[in-house]
C-alpha angles and dihedrals in degrees: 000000000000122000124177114183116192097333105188117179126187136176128202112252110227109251118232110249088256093055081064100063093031101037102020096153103041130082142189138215149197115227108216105176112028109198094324111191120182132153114196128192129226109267105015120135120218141194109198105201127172131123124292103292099022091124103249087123097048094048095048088050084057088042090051093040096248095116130024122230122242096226140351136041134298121172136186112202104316092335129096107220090218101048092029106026104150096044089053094049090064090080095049130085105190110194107194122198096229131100101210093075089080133062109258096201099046116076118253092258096051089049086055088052098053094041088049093049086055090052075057093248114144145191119327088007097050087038099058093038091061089037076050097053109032087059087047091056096040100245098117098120091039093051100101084042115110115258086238099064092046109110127222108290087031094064090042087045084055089048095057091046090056087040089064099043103106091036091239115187084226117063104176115187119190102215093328095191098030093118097023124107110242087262096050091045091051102053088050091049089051086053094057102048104032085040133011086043096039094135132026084253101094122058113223120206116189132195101199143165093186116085090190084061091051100052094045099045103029138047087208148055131204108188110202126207132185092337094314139098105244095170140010121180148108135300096238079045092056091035099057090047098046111016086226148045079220095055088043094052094051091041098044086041095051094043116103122208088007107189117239110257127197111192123195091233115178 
């Protein structure tokens, strides 16, 4: 179970060097996320959609522990991921789209290893885990091959793979197919549902631009706006509403002062 209660998350915005001499006390922020309340299930899969800077990055990265919120509540199972944030991050597994996250000049296999000695796995366990996961995610023939010359959807097949080290019931990934070729996308979407999500147990949370990949890999969409939740509910919700993902996103983009909706979705 996730539950967040009120989340508000602000960043300092960098004064101007004059701002320094005239206004050398006062500062100003940007709010990202503005009372954001959620409650999410175990084993719900869910497609966070919303424009560029509407805050679903920044809420899963408190979600995954990877940034603390301002002000307001956010608990993983029974742990708060300010107060216990170490404990909470063991049930979260958090795949960034970014490839500096990994060692260029280790394998992927050696990249899995360190990541998973930090997740305090060791010898024949963390061995076999690693062994476990590259051959999930398809990369058993590339795994003594240096993580510079992966390509594209070698390196987020990777991603996914360190994401699932320590097993965690939460598996968060931040726009999994944004820089990949269709074919590419869709072998990692494939991954993800006929793998990764093989059973209801884990709980999946997507970032995602790509409608197509929402409907294939989640049963639920929250559609962020301006650093707040304005609707939460199912697909067949959405679909008999609005006959398409295509038809609600317009709609929910070109709506002004949208009311919040929770919806009970099963």
């Amino acid at each position: 179970m996730i539950s967040a209660k009120n989340i508000v998350m602000q960043f300092p915005i960098p004064k101007r060097y004059i701002e320094y001499i005239t206004k050398p006390f006062s500062n100003n922020y940007f709010k990202a996320l503005k009372g954001v309340d959620i409650e999410i299930r175990p084993g719900d899969r869910i497609a966070f959609l919303g424009a560029n800077g509407a805050g679903k990055t920044t809420f899963l990265k408190i979600i995954g522990g990877l940034l603390y919120p301002s002000s307001g509540t956010l608990m993983v199972d029974t742990y708060d991921t300010s107060k216990d944030n170490l404990k909470a991050r063991k049930h979260v597994g958090f795949v960034l789209n970014e490839e500096r996250s990994f060692y260029w000049r280790l394998t992927g296999e050696e990249n899995l290893l360190f990541f998973g000695a930090l997740d305090n796995l060791k010898g024949k366990e963390l061995h076999a885990k690693v062994e476990e996961l590259i051959k999930m995610v398809g990369l058993e023939f590339s795994k003594n091959k240096l993580f510079a010359g992966y390509s594209s959807g070698m390196k987020q097949r990777l991603a996914i793979a360190r994401g699932l080290l320590s097993n965690p019931d939460i598996l968060i990934l931040d726009e999994p197919t944004r820089t990949l070729d269709p074919i590419s996308a869709k072998d990692i979407a494939t991954i993800i549902s006929e793998r990764v999500h093989e059973s209801k147990e884990r709980t999946l949370l997507i970032a995602t631009h790509s409608l197509a990949e929402a409907k294939i890999l989640c049963d639920k969409i929250c559609f962020m706006k301006d650093g707040q939740i304005v609707d939460f509910c199912s697909i067949k919700e959405i679909e008999g509403k609005y006959n398409s993902l295509e038809n609600y996103y317009k709609t929910m983009t070109n709506t002004k002062n949208q009311q919040y909706h929770l919806a009970q979705v099963k």
